[in-house]
C-alpha positions in Angstrom: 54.8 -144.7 35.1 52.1 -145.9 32.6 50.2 -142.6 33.5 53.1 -140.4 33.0 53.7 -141.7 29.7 50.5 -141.3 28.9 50.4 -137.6 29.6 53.8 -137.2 27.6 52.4 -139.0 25.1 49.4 -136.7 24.2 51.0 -133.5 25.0 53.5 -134.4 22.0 50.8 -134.9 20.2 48.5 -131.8 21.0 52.2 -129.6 20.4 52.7 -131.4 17.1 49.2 -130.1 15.8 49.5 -126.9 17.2 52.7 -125.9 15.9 51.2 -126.4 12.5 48.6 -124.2 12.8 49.4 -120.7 10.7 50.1 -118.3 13.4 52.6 -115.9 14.5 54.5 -117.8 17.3 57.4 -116.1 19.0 60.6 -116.7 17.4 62.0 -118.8 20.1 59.1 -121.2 20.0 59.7 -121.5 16.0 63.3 -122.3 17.1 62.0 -125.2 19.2 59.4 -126.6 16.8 61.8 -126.6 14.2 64.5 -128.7 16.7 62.0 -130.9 17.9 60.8 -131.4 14.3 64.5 -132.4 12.8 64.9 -135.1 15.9 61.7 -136.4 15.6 61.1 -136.2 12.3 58.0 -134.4 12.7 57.4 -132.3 9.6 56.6 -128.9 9.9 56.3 -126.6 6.9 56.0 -123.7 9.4 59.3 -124.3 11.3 61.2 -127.0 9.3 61.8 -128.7 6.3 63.7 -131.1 5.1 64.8 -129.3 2.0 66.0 -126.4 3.8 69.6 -128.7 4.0 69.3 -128.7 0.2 68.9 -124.6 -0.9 70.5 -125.1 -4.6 67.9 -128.1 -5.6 65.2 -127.3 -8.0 61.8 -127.1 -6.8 61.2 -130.7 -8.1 64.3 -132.0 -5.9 62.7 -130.0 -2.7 59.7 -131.5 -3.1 60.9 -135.1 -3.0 63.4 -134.2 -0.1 60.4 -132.9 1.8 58.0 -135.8 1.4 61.1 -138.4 1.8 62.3 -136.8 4.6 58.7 -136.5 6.4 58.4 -140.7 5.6 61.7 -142.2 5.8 63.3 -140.0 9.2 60.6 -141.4 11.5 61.9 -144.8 11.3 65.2 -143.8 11.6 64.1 -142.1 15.0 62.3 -145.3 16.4 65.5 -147.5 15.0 68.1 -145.0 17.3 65.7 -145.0 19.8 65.4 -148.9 19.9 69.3 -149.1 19.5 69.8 -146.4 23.0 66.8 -148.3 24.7 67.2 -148.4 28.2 66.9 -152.2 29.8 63.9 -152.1 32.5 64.1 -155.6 34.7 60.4 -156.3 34.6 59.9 -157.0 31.2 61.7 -158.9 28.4 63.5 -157.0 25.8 61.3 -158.3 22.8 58.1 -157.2 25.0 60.5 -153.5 25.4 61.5 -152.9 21.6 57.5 -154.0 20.6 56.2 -151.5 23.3 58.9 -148.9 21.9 58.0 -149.1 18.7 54.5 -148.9 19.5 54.6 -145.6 21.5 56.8 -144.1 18.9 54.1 -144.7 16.4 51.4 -143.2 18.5 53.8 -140.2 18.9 54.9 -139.8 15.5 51.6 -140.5 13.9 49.9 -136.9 13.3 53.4 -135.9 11.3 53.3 -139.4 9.4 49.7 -139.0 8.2 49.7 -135.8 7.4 53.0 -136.3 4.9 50.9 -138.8 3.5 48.5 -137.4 2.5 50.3 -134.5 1.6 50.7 -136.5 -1.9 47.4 -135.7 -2.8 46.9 -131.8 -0.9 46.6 -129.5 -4.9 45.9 -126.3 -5.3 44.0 -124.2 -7.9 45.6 -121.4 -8.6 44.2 -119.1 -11.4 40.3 -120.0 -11.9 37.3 -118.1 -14.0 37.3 -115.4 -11.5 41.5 -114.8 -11.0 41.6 -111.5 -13.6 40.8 -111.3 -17.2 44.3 -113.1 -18.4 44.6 -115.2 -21.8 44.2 -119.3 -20.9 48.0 -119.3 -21.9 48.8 -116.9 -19.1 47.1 -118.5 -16.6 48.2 -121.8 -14.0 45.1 -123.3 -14.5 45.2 -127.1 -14.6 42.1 -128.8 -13.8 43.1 -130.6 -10.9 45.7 -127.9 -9.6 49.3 -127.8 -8.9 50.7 -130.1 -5.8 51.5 -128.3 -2.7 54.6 -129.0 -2.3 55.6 -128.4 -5.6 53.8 -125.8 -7.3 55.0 -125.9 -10.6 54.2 -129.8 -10.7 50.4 -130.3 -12.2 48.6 -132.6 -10.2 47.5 -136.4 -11.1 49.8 -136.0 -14.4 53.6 -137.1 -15.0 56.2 -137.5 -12.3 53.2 -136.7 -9.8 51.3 -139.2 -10.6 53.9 -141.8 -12.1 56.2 -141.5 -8.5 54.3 -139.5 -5.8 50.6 -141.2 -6.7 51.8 -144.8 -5.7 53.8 -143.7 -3.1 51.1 -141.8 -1.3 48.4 -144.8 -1.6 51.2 -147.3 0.0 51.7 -144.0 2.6 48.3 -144.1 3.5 47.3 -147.9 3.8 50.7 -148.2 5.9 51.1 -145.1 7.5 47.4 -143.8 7.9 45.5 -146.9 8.1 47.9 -149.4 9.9 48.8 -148.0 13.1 44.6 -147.7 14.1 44.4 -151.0 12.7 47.1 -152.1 14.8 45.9 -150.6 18.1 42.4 -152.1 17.4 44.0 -155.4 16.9 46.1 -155.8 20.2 43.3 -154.1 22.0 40.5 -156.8 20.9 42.9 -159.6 21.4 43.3 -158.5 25.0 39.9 -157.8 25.3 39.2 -159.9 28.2 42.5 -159.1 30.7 41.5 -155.6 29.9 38.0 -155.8 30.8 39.2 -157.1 34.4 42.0 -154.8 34.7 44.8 -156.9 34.6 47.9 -155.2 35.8 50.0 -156.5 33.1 47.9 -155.6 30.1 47.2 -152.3 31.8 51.2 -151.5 32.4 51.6 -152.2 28.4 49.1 -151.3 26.7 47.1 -148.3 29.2 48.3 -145.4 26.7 46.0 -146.9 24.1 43.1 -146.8 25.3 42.9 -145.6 29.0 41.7 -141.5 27.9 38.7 -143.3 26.4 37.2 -144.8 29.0 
Protein backbone atom coordinates (compact mmCIF):
# COMPACT_ATOMS: atom_id res chain seq x y z
CA UNK A 1 0.00 0.00 0.00
CA UNK A 2 2.90 2.26 1.27
CA UNK A 3 4.41 1.70 -2.33
CA UNK A 4 1.40 2.64 -4.13
CA UNK A 5 1.09 5.77 -2.33
CA UNK A 6 4.29 6.43 -3.03
CA UNK A 7 3.97 6.28 -6.70
CA UNK A 8 0.64 8.39 -6.52
CA UNK A 9 2.33 10.55 -4.57
CA UNK A 10 5.14 11.67 -6.99
CA UNK A 11 3.18 11.41 -10.14
CA UNK A 12 1.01 14.29 -8.63
CA UNK A 13 3.86 15.97 -8.16
CA UNK A 14 5.79 15.47 -11.52
CA UNK A 15 1.93 16.53 -13.23
CA UNK A 16 1.80 19.57 -10.95
CA UNK A 17 5.17 20.87 -12.45
CA UNK A 18 4.54 19.89 -15.76
CA UNK A 19 1.27 21.49 -16.26
CA UNK A 20 3.01 24.76 -15.44
CA UNK A 21 5.33 24.61 -17.99
CA UNK A 22 4.32 27.23 -21.05
CA UNK A 23 3.29 24.89 -23.73
CA UNK A 24 0.53 24.25 -25.93
CA UNK A 25 -1.42 21.26 -24.26
CA UNK A 26 -4.49 19.91 -25.82
CA UNK A 27 -7.56 21.59 -24.67
CA UNK A 28 -8.88 18.64 -22.86
CA UNK A 29 -5.72 18.29 -20.81
CA UNK A 30 -6.14 22.25 -19.91
CA UNK A 31 -9.64 21.17 -18.89
CA UNK A 32 -8.19 18.66 -16.46
CA UNK A 33 -5.34 20.74 -15.03
CA UNK A 34 -7.64 23.39 -14.36
CA UNK A 35 -10.21 20.83 -12.37
CA UNK A 36 -7.56 19.24 -10.60
CA UNK A 37 -6.17 22.67 -9.78
CA UNK A 38 -9.61 24.13 -8.19
CA UNK A 39 -9.89 20.75 -5.89
CA UNK A 40 -6.66 20.74 -4.90
CA UNK A 41 -5.84 24.05 -4.78
CA UNK A 42 -3.02 23.68 -6.94
CA UNK A 43 -2.46 27.07 -8.64
CA UNK A 44 -1.96 27.14 -12.16
CA UNK A 45 -1.78 30.40 -14.02
CA UNK A 46 -1.91 28.33 -17.27
CA UNK A 47 -5.19 26.47 -16.60
CA UNK A 48 -6.71 28.26 -13.46
CA UNK A 49 -7.00 30.99 -11.32
CA UNK A 50 -8.53 31.95 -8.63
CA UNK A 51 -9.65 35.27 -9.80
CA UNK A 52 -11.26 33.93 -12.81
CA UNK A 53 -14.58 33.59 -10.17
CA UNK A 54 -14.11 37.32 -9.71
CA UNK A 55 -14.04 38.95 -13.66
CA UNK A 56 -15.41 42.60 -12.53
CA UNK A 57 -12.48 43.13 -9.75
CA UNK A 58 -9.74 45.47 -10.47
CA UNK A 59 -6.44 44.20 -11.13
CA UNK A 60 -5.38 44.94 -7.55
CA UNK A 61 -8.44 42.71 -6.23
CA UNK A 62 -7.30 39.76 -8.79
CA UNK A 63 -4.05 39.78 -7.51
CA UNK A 64 -4.89 39.33 -3.84
CA UNK A 65 -7.70 36.68 -4.92
CA UNK A 66 -4.88 34.77 -6.76
CA UNK A 67 -2.21 34.76 -4.05
CA UNK A 68 -5.07 34.06 -1.28
CA UNK A 69 -6.56 31.59 -3.02
CA UNK A 70 -3.11 29.65 -3.96
CA UNK A 71 -2.37 29.93 0.24
CA UNK A 72 -5.47 29.64 2.07
CA UNK A 73 -7.55 26.67 -0.33
CA UNK A 74 -4.85 24.07 0.45
CA UNK A 75 -5.73 23.88 3.89
CA UNK A 76 -9.19 23.87 3.26
CA UNK A 77 -8.46 20.66 0.98
CA UNK A 78 -6.37 18.76 3.81
CA UNK A 79 -9.25 19.99 6.44
CA UNK A 80 -12.21 18.19 4.01
CA UNK A 81 -9.96 15.55 3.37
CA UNK A 82 -9.35 14.93 7.22
CA UNK A 83 -13.15 15.44 7.89
CA UNK A 84 -14.04 12.42 4.82
CA UNK A 85 -11.04 10.29 6.18
CA UNK A 86 -11.61 6.81 5.84
CA UNK A 87 -11.00 4.76 9.32
CA UNK A 88 -8.15 1.98 8.61
CA UNK A 89 -8.17 -0.63 11.74
CA UNK A 90 -4.36 -0.83 12.04
CA UNK A 91 -3.69 2.45 13.21
CA UNK A 92 -5.12 5.02 15.59
CA UNK A 93 -6.98 7.89 14.26
CA UNK A 94 -4.47 10.59 15.65
CA UNK A 95 -1.51 8.51 14.02
CA UNK A 96 -4.30 8.71 10.57
CA UNK A 97 -5.10 12.60 10.51
CA UNK A 98 -0.97 13.26 11.37
CA UNK A 99 -0.04 10.87 8.39
CA UNK A 100 -2.94 12.71 6.27
CA UNK A 101 -1.87 15.83 6.86
CA UNK A 102 1.59 14.86 6.14
CA UNK A 103 1.00 13.33 2.62
CA UNK A 104 -1.13 16.23 1.74
CA UNK A 105 1.66 18.55 2.35
CA UNK A 106 4.15 16.47 0.35
CA UNK A 107 1.43 16.64 -2.43
CA UNK A 108 0.51 20.06 -2.29
CA UNK A 109 3.91 21.46 -1.68
CA UNK A 110 5.23 22.42 -5.38
CA UNK A 111 1.80 24.73 -5.68
CA UNK A 112 2.40 26.12 -2.03
CA UNK A 113 6.01 27.22 -2.65
CA UNK A 114 5.65 28.45 -5.65
CA UNK A 115 2.58 30.98 -4.50
CA UNK A 116 5.01 31.96 -2.08
CA UNK A 117 7.35 33.06 -3.60
CA UNK A 118 5.27 34.36 -6.17
CA UNK A 119 5.30 37.57 -3.71
CA UNK A 120 8.48 38.45 -4.73
CA UNK A 121 8.53 37.09 -8.87
CA UNK A 122 8.86 41.34 -10.68
CA UNK A 123 9.25 42.12 -13.81
CA UNK A 124 11.05 44.96 -15.79
CA UNK A 125 9.22 46.10 -18.25
CA UNK A 126 10.57 49.06 -20.26
CA UNK A 127 14.50 49.29 -19.72
CA UNK A 128 17.48 51.50 -21.72
CA UNK A 129 17.00 49.40 -24.65
CA UNK A 130 12.77 49.14 -24.83
CA UNK A 131 12.52 52.20 -27.75
CA UNK A 132 13.45 55.73 -27.55
CA UNK A 133 10.26 56.78 -25.29
CA UNK A 134 10.28 59.97 -22.77
CA UNK A 135 11.12 58.43 -18.85
CA UNK A 136 7.32 59.65 -18.30
CA UNK A 137 6.17 57.24 -21.01
CA UNK A 138 7.93 54.42 -19.92
CA UNK A 139 6.98 51.48 -16.89
CA UNK A 140 10.25 51.57 -15.66
CA UNK A 141 10.47 51.23 -11.86
CA UNK A 142 13.73 50.05 -10.69
CA UNK A 143 12.73 47.02 -9.16
CA UNK A 144 9.82 46.16 -11.66
CA UNK A 145 6.23 45.68 -11.47
CA UNK A 146 4.84 42.35 -9.49
CA UNK A 147 3.74 39.52 -11.56
CA UNK A 148 0.65 39.12 -10.60
CA UNK A 149 -0.22 42.52 -10.71
CA UNK A 150 1.44 44.50 -13.22
CA UNK A 151 0.41 47.80 -12.63
CA UNK A 152 1.65 47.36 -8.77
CA UNK A 153 5.54 48.58 -8.53
CA UNK A 154 7.44 46.24 -6.72
CA UNK A 155 8.90 46.61 -2.98
CA UNK A 156 6.82 49.96 -2.64
CA UNK A 157 3.13 50.59 -1.13
CA UNK A 158 0.43 47.93 -0.78
CA UNK A 159 3.27 45.50 -2.17
CA UNK A 160 5.37 45.92 0.14
CA UNK A 161 3.13 47.11 3.21
CA UNK A 162 0.69 43.71 2.68
CA UNK A 163 2.18 41.21 0.17
CA UNK A 164 6.11 41.66 1.55
CA UNK A 165 5.22 40.30 5.09
CA UNK A 166 2.97 37.93 3.85
CA UNK A 167 5.39 36.33 1.45
CA UNK A 168 8.32 36.04 4.19
CA UNK A 169 5.68 34.27 6.73
CA UNK A 170 4.74 32.17 3.25
CA UNK A 171 8.14 31.14 2.82
CA UNK A 172 9.43 30.29 6.40
CA UNK A 173 6.02 28.30 6.79
CA UNK A 174 5.25 27.11 3.55
CA UNK A 175 8.74 26.79 1.87
CA UNK A 176 10.95 26.08 4.71
CA UNK A 177 8.65 24.07 7.23
CA UNK A 178 7.47 21.09 5.48
CA UNK A 179 11.61 20.04 4.63
CA UNK A 180 12.12 20.94 8.03
CA UNK A 181 9.45 18.83 9.15
CA UNK A 182 10.34 15.67 7.14
CA UNK A 183 13.97 16.01 8.31
CA UNK A 184 12.76 16.18 11.80
CA UNK A 185 10.50 12.95 12.00
CA UNK A 186 13.01 11.21 9.80
CA UNK A 187 16.20 11.85 12.30
CA UNK A 188 14.02 11.08 15.20
CA UNK A 189 13.28 7.72 13.70
CA UNK A 190 16.64 7.36 12.61
CA UNK A 191 17.34 4.16 14.26
CA UNK A 192 13.88 1.92 13.52
CA UNK A 193 14.60 3.18 10.02
CA UNK A 194 17.99 2.12 9.76
CA UNK A 195 16.79 -1.57 10.67
CA UNK A 196 13.74 -1.51 8.70
CA UNK A 197 11.19 -1.54 11.06
CA UNK A 198 7.81 -2.35 9.59
CA UNK A 199 6.07 0.22 11.39
CA UNK A 200 8.19 3.19 10.72
CA UNK A 201 8.48 1.91 7.11
CA UNK A 202 4.38 1.67 6.73
CA UNK A 203 4.28 5.53 7.96
CA UNK A 204 6.74 7.24 6.96
CA UNK A 205 8.35 5.05 3.53
CA UNK A 206 6.98 7.99 1.14
CA UNK A 207 9.56 10.26 2.63
CA UNK A 208 12.35 8.99 2.10
CA UNK A 209 12.23 5.45 0.40
CA UNK A 210 13.10 7.07 -3.62
CA UNK A 211 16.33 8.21 -1.88
CA UNK A 212 17.79 5.36 -0.93
Amino acid sequence: MDGCLQVVIIHAQYYIIIMRLPVDYPPIMSKLSGTLSAVTGAESAIAFSYSCFFPDLASGGQANTQLLGALLVPFAVIVTSTIIWAVDSTLDLITQLRLLVMIAIFILYPGWAQAALSVFACSKIDTETTGHQSPFEKAAWRHGYWVRDMAQECYTGVHQRLYVPIGIASVIVLCLGPPLASFLILWKHRTEIWNNSRIVRQRYSFLYTRYK
